[in-house]
N, C-alpha and C positions, 0 to 999 in steps of 0.2 A: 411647488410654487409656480413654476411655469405651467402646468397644466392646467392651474387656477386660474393666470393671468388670458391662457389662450382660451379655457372656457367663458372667460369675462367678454374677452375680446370678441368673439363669436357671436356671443347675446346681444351686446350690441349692436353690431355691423346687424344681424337681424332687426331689431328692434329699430333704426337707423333706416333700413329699406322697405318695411312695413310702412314707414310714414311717410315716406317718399310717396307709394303704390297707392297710400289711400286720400289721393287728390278728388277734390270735388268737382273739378272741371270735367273729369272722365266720365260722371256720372251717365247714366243711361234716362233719359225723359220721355217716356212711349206718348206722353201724351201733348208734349212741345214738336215730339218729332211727327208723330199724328196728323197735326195741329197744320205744321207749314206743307205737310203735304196737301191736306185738303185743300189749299187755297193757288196749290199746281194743278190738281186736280180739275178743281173748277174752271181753269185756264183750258186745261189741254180739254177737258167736254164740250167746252165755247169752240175752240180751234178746230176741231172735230165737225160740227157744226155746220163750221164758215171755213173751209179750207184755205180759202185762197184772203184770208184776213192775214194784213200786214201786221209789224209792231207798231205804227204811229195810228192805223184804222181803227184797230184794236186799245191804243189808248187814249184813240176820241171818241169810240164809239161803249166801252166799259171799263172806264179809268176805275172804276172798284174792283173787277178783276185784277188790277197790277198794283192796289195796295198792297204794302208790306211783301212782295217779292221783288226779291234784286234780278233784276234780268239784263245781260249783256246784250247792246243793241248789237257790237260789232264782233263778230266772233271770228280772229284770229288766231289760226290753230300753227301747230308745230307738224302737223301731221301731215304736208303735202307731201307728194311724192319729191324723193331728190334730183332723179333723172340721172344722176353718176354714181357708181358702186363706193362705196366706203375702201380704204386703205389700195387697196390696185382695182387695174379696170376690168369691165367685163369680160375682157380676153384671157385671164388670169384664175378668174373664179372659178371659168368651164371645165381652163387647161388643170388647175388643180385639183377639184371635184366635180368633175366629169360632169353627172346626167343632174345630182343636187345643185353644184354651181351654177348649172345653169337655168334650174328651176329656181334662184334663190336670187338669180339677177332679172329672173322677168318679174316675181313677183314685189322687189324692192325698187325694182326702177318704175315699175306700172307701166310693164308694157313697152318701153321705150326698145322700137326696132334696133336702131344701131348700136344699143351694148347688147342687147337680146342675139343677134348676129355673131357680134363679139365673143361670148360666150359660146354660143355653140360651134365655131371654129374651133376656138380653146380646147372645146371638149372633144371635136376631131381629130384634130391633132395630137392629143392626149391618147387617145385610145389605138391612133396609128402607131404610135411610137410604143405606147406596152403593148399592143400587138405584135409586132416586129421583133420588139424585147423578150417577148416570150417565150416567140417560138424561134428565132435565132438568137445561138449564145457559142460563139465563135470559143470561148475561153473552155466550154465542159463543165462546167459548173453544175 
């Protein structure tokens, strides 16, 4: 009887997450998706064009190019550079992972000279000290 009830149970829980999976919202439309490309398409051949055309030039001079495309006039991204290393500073990163730390604080800060400094002290220091650590070991070890 239990092997009945857990086969039951089973079919279900299937039959339960087939119906979930077959949402019509998911579906694939080559020819909607097609569709809204051409008319980017058509934008970015104009732009092409006239390089140096603005978004307000461009939507006084073929406002039917910008039907039915959503386009952000202002595009405010998350992607700037931070300028500070995350969790400790540049000095840390070097002194921790050496020659990556310090490849990993020029390319996250962009550049930024004085934690790029930062780090590579870090990593001088680092490599003075397991230097020294290495080749002197007072205990025999």
């Amino acid at each position: 009887m239990k092997t009945t009830m857990k086969l039951l149970f089973i079919m279900l829980a299937f039959i339960a997450s087939t119906a979930f999976a077959a949402n019509t919202d998911l579906e694939y439309k080559a020819v909607t998706v097609e569709d809204e490309f051409a008319k980017v398409n058509k934008l970015e051949q104009y732009l092409a064009q006239h390089p140096n055309m603005t978004y307000e030039q461009v939507k006084k001079a073929k406002p039917e190019l910008l039907e039915g495309v959503d386009l952000i006039a202002n595009t405010n991204t998350n992607f700037a550079p931070t300028k500070d290393m995350p969790l400790v500073g540049g000095f840390w990163w070097g002194c921790c992972l050496g020659v990556v730390g310090l490849a990993l604080v020029y390319f996250i800060t962009d550049h930024d000279k004085d934690q790029v400094r930062k780090a590579f002290w870090g990593c001088v220091i680092a490599t003075i000290l397991w230097g020294v650590g290495g080749f002197w070991n007072p205990f025999g070890w």
